[in-house]
N, C-alpha and C positions, 0 to 999 in steps of 0.2 A: 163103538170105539173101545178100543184094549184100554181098560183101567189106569194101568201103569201110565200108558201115555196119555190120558185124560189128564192125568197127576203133574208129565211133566211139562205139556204145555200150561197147566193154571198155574206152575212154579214161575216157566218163564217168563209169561206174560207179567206178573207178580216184579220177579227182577228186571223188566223194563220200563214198567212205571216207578221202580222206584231208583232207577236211572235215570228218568226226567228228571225228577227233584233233583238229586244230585247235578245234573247239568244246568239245572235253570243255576243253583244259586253259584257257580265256579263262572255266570256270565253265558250269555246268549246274544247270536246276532237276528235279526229282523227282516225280513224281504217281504217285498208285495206281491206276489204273486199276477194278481188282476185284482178290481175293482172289490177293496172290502175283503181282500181274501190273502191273508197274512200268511208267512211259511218260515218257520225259526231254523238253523241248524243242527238243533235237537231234534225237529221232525225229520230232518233227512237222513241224522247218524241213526236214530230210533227207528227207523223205516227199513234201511238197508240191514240191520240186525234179524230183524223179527221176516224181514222178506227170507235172506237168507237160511236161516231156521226152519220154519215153514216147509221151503222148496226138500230140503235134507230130509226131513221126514216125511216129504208127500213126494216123490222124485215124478210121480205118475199124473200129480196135480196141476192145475194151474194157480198162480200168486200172483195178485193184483194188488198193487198197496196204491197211496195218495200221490209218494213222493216219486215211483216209477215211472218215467217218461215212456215209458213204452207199453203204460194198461191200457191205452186206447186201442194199439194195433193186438194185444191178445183179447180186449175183450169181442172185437170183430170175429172172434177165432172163434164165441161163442156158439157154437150150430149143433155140437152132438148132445142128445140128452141126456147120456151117463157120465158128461167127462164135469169133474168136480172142482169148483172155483174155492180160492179162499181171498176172505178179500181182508184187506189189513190198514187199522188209520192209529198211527202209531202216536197222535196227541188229537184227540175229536175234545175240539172246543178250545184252539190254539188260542181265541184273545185271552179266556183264563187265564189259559197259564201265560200268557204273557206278561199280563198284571197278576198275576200271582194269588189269584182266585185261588177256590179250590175244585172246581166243578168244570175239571178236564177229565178224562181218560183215555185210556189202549183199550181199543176195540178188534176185534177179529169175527172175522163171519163165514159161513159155508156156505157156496148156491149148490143142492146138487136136485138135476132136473128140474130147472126152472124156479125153487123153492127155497128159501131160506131153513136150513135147520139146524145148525149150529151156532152158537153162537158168545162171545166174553165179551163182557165191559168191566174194564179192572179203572177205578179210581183211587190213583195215590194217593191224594194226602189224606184219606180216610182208610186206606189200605183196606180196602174190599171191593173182592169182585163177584162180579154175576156172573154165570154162566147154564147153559142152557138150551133145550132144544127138542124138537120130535124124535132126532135123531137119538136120544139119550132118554128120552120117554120124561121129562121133568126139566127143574127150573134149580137151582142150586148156588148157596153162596158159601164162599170163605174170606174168613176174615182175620187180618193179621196173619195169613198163611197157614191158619190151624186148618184141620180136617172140616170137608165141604159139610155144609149142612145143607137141608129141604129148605125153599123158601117155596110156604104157599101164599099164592097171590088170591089176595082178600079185597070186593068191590069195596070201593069207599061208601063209608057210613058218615051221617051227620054232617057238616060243615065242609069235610072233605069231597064230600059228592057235586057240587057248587063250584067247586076249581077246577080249571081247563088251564094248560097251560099252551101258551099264546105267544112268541118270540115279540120283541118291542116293536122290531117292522111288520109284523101282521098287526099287530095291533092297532099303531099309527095308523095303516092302511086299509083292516076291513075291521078290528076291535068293535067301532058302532052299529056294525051289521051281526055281528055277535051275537052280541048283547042286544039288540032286537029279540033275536032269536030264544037267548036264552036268559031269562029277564035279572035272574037271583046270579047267576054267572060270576065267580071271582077269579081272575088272570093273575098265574105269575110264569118266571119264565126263569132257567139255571143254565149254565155254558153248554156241555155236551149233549149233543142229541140223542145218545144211547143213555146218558143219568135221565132225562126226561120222560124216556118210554120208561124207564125204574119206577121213578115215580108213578105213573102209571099204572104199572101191575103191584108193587107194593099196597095201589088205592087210596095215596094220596092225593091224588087225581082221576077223576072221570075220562078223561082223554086228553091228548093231544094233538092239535090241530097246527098243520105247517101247512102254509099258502102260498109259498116264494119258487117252489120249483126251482131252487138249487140244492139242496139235498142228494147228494152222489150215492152210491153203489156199497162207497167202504162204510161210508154212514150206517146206512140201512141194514144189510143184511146180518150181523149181527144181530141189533136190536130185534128185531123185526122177527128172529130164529125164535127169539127169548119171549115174546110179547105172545106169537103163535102158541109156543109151546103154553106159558101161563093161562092161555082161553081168551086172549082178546081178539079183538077185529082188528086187522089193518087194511083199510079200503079208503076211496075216495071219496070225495062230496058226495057223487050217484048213489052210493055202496059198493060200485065194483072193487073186488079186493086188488090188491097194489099186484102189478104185476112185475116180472122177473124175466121175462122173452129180452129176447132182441129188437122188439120191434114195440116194448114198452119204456124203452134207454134211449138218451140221447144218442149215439152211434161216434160225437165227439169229447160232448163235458161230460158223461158217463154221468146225466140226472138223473131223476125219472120223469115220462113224462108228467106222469099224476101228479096232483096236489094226496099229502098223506094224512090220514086221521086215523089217530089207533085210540081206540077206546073200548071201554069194556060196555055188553050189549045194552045193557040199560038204558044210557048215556045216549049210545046210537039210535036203538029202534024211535027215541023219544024224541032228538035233537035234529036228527043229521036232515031230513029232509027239511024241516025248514030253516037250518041253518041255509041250505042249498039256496033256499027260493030269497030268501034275506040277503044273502052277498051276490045275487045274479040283479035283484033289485038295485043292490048298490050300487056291481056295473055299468047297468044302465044308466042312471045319473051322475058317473063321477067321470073322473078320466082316469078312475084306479081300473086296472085288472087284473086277476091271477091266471089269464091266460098266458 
């Protein structure tokens, strides 16, 4: 990607997270989307902005954002292997900022051939963002909008190596098969799905483990660019790695089908398989599933 414009989309993104703030506190309205799944009027001004934007510098591309009623009929459109998706969640981890957390962000992401390789997660009220990808050969943050620095992504050491972070509903729902699994195991859990994977490759965490299968497209691929790029694994309970096809997505709520686990290899070679065998146990005796 041309420098220059490397530059001017981490500027924008930059100025539209730091436009949610500005909108939450002038007053925001509320909607339910569906079951547990919030949508303010700043995700939809913030959404039409950054779609906008986007489509102007990529005329050639396609733009998929949260608040688009019409990502489901282009992402069917998915079929050629060169043509290039961006996908855009212009508040990831809306209850934050609805209570006025701070562990929301603007996320943006690249599928091209099937792949994640691009990818921002810009959080306002810390004013730093990530960005990142194979596409860019590296992992890179700016902060306060000063010039990008290198972020090398470091396994966690010590006490940090013991944390998984675990959303409260996996927890509630398979947390005891876990922790089965992994005995020393410490859970915690922050708003945005893209600060999570952060966590992650910064090595404040060993992995992160989502069970719920609702996790969309604009979620992911970002993150997922950035986590790739740092040297983690992103695969399933099995190990197969998370796919990106057509026929690995819902085809209406744009999921995935997989359940995700990004973690760095240690973490996996050591865990994953009997984490497997621990929550298929639990399966069988409970009337939980993450199928």
């Amino acid at each position: 990607m041309n420098p220059l414009l490397q530059s001017e989309i981490c500027q924008f993104i930059r100025e539209i997270g730091q436009k949610a703030i500005h909108l939450r506190e002038s007053g925001f309205q509320v909607d339910e989307k569906g079951f547990d799944d919030y949508v303010t009027n700043v995700d939809r001004e913030l959404d039409h902005l950054l779609s906008q934007r986007f489509q102007s510098w990529f005329p050639n591309d396609v733009v998929i954002s949260e608040e688009n009623s019409r990502s489901q009929e282009l992402w069917k459109q998915y079929t050629e292997l060169n043509q290039k998706y961006w996908f855009i969640d212009p508040i990831d981890g809306t209850d934050d900022f609805i209570h006025g957390r701070e562990f929301y962000s603007v996320m943006v992401g690249v599928l091209e051939a099937f792949q994640p390789t691009l990818g921002w997660i810009y959080a306002p009220k810390s004013d730093l963002l990530y960005f990142g990808g194979t596409a860019i050969n590296g992992v890179f943050t700016v902060t306060n909008g000063n010039v990008p620095e290198v972020l090398y992504a470091v396994p966690p050491i010590g006490a940090s190596s013991d944390r998984v972070i675990v959303s409260k509903k996996d927890d509630l729902a398979y947390g005891d098969a876990i922790r089965a699994a992994v005995p020393d195991v410490e859970f915690y859990t922050l708003g945005s799905f893209g600060l999570k994977v952060m966590e992650v490759v910064q090595g404040r965490a060993s992995a992160y483990i989502y069970l719920n299968r609702r996790v969309k497209l604009w979620d992911t691929v970002g993150p997922l660019a950035i986590a790739k790029a740092a040297g983690l694994i992103c695969c399933d309970l099995s190990g197969r790695e998370i796919g990106f096809g057509y026929d690995d997505i819902h085809p209406e709520k744009l999921t995935h089908n997989q359940v995700v686990v990004i973690g760095w290899s240690k973490f996996i070679d050591e865990h994953l398989k009997v984490i497997y065998q621990e929550l298929h146990n639990h399966i069988l005796y409970s009337n939980v599933s993450f199928a």
